[in-house]
N, C-alpha and C positions, 0 to 999 in steps of 0.2 A: 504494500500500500504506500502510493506515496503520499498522502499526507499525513499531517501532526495529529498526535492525538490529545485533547483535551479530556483529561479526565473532571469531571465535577462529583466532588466529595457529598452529596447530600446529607448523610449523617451527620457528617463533621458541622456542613451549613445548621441544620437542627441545633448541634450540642454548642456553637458557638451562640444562636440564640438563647440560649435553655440560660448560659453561663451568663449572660448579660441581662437578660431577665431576672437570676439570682439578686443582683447585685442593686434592685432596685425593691420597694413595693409597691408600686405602683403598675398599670398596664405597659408592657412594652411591645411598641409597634414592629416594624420593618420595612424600609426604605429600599423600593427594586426598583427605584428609577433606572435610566439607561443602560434597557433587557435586562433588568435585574445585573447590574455591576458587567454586562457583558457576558453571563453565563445562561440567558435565557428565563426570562420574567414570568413566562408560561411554568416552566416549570421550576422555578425558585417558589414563586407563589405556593403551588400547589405544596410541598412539603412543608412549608412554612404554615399553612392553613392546617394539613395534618400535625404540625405540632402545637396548634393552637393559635397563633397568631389570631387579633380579631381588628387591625388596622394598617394600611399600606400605604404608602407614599410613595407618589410617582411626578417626574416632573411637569408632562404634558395631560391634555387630556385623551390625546391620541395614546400612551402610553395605559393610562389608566384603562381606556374603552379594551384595549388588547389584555389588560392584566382581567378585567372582572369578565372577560369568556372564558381565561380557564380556569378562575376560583369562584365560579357562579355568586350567587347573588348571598348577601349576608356581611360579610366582610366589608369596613368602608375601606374605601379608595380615594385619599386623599390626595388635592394636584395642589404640587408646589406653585404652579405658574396661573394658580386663580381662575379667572372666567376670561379669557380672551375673549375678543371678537371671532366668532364663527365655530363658538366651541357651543355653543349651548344644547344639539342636539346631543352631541355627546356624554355631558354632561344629566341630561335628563334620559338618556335609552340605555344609561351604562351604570345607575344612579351613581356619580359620581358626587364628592362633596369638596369643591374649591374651595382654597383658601385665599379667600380675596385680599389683594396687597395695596389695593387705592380707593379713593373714593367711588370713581369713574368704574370700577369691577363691581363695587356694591352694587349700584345703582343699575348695570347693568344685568347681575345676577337676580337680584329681585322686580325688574322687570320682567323679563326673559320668562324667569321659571319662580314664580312667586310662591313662597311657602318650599320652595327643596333645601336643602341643608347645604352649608355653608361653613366653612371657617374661615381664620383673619388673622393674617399674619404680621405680625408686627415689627419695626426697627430697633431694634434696641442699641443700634451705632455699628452694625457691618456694611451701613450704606449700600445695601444689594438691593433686596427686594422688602417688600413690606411699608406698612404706614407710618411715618415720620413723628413722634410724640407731640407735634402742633396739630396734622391732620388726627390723629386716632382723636386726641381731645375732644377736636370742634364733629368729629361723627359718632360719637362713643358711643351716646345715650340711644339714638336712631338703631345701631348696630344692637346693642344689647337687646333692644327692643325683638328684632329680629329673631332673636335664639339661634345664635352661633353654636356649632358644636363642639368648637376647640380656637385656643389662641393661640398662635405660638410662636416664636422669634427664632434666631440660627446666632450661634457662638459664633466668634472667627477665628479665634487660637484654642479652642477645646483640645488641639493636640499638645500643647504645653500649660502644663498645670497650672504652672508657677505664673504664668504671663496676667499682668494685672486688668488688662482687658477684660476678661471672665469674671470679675469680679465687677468691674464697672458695669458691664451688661449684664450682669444677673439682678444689681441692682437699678438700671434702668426698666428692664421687666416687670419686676417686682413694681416699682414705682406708675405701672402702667395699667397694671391686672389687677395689682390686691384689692380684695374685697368682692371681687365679683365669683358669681357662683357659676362659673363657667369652665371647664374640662382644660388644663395649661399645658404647654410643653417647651422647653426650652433646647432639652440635652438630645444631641444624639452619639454618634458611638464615644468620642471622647467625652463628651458632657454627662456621659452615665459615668462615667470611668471617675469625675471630679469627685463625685459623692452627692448624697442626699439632697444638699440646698438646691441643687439643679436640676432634682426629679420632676417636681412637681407632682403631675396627675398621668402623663405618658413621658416615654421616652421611647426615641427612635433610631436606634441604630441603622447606619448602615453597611459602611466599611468594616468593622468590624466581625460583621455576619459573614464576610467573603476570606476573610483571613487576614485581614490587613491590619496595620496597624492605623490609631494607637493602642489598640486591644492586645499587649506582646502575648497574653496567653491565650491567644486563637489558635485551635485547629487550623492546620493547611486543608483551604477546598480544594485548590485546583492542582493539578500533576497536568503538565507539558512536555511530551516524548516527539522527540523530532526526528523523523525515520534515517538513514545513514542510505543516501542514493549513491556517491563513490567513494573510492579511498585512493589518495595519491601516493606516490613520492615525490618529496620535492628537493631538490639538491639544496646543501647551504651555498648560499648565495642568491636561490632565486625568489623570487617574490608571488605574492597570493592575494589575488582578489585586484577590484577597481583599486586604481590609482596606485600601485605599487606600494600601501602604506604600510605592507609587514612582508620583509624579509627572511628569508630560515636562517636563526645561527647557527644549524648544522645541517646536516639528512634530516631530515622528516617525513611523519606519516601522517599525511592532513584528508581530514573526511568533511565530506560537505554532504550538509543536510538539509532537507525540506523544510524551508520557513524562508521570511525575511519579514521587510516592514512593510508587505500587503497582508502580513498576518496578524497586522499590528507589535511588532516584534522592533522595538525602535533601534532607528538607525547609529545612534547616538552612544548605545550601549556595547558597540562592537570593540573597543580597545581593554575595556575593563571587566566583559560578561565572561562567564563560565560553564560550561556543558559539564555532565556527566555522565559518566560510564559506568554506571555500578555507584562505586563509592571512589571512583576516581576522577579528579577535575582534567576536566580539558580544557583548555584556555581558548576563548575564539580567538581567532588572528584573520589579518583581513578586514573588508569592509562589510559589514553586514549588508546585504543589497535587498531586493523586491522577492528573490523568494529564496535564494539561498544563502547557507550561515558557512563558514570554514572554522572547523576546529582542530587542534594539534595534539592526534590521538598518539604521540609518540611510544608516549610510555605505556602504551599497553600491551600485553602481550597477542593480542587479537584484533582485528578489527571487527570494530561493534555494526549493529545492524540499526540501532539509535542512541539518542543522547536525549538525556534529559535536562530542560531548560529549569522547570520550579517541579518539585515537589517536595523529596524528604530533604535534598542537601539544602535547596535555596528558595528561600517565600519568595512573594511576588513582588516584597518590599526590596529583596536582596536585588533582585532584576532591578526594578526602579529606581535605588542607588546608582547603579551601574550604567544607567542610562542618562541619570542626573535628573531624576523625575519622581516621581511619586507612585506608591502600586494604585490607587483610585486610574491612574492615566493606562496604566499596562492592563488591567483589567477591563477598563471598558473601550482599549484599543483590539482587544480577542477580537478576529477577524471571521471571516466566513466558510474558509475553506478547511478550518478543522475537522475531523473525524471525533464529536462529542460521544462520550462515554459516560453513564450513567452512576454513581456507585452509592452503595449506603439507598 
């Protein structure tokens, strides 16, 4: 077979929820925006519902309408990106429940589809999305009125404990919400990780649930095996791949393998990333190109039939190092032409 194979750990997905759930009292959701992290939202969903899940977060409402065909009806399905323009069918044939981030989405959601559910996302100082503490003021009372079913804001350094930001916006939150008798959420996978003051009523992991950090004690979901199409020899002296940018300082035995960065496999990570062979590293050399990778199987005693990119030697985080990037970026770059594998 020539292509990769993408293993997806389900169990592991499960016990990574299970363990962040722990770690709260409250409800904890699950965020499969973009295909569920790039491993397929159809069926992240569905296990995630078999372990109970009963709220989901997705960015669009084109995302949400594809996540609630395959967790049928019961589960809400929360959209980051509110009531656009021309989402409304969707929104009412999929019951979806936006979370509205301006005035202009209120107003258009309760025209639209008067009486459907709704949430209201608010700023608390990440200046992205959500309603600015002069607009939520001057709509507050209208809005409450309404019966929202959840409030909720977004951290921006939730990956660093220490950084004083999280504490400013937890207290701008606070300063926004308290008192009302409405469902909050502030935390998601690092924001559970801070502790309690940041639970509230939900919490929403998302990265976390896929292996990633800032969660260090995640299960690994995903295993990437990259099949071995030839094996060279290369003299020392001569050079490998585009642009001549790795020469052999000896003999070598360089295998190239099915991937590149139409697999989402960045280009970026080729001077620093690592294959393996069992338990033994192979260094990529070369340029990482569109579908093939070159690695320098010298020291082995065989040539292998693949390489493994993540699973037991190296997370997704290790790769996104490597890359100079984040694993949230390597994960929802997983491309198309994987051979997906089911496990757990």
């Amino acid at each position: 077979m020539t292509s990769a194979t993408l293993s997806i750990d389900l169990g592991a997905l499960v016990r990574n929820w299970q363990s962040l759930d722990a770690l709260s009292a409250c409800e904890t959701g699950a965020v499969v925006k973009a295909n569920g992290y790039g491993l397929g939202a159809p069926v992240v969903g569905r296990a995630l519902v078999r372990a109970g899940v009963r709220s989901f977060f997705v960015a669009t409402a084109e995302e949400g309408n594809t996540l609630r065909g395959a967790i049928g009806q019961g589960p809400a399905i929360y959209v980051f990106s509110g009531h656009m323009v021309g989402d409304t069918n969707a929104i009412r044939e999929a019951a979806l429940t936006p979370l509205l981030n301006s005035v202009d989405q209120m107003l258009r959601h309760v025209e639209a589809l008067p009486g459907a559910p709704f949430g209201i996302q608010l700023d608390s100082g990440m200046n992205r999305l959500g309603m600015e503490p002069a607009e939520w003021s001057a709509v507050r009372d209208i809005a409450i009125a309404q019966g929202p079913a959840l409030i909720m804001s977004h951290l921006a350094c939730a990956d660093e404990p220490d950084h004083p930001m999280n504490v400013r916006q937890l207290s701008e939150f606070r300063a926004m919400t308290d008192g009302l008798d409405i469902p909050r959420s502030l935390a998601a996978t690092g924001g559970t990780i801070l502790g309690p003051d940041y639970h509230f009523d939900m919490t929403r992991p998302g990265i976390g649930l896929y292996g990633g950090l800032p969660f260090a004690d995640a299960a690994p979901v995903v295993t990437l095996d990259l099949p071995v199409i030839q094996v060279r020899d290369v003299v020392q002296g001569e050079s490998v791949g585009y642009g001549n940018t790795w020469t052999a300082p000896r003999d070598s035995r360089i295998a190239t393998v099915s991937g590149g960065y139409a697999d989402g496999l960045i280009r970026a990570m080729g001077p620093k990333a690592t294959l393996f062979a069992s338990d033994t590293p192979c260094p990529v050399v070369g340029r990482v190109s569109m579908d093939l990778i070159t690695a320098d199987v010298t020291t082995l005693d065989h040539d292998p039939t693949e390489l493994q990119l993540m699973g037991r030697h190296q997370s997704v985080d290790t790769v996104a190092d490597a890359a100079g990037t984040i694993g949230y970026e390597i994960l929802t770059s997983l491309g198309l032409r994987y051979q997906r594998s089911l496990v757990g």
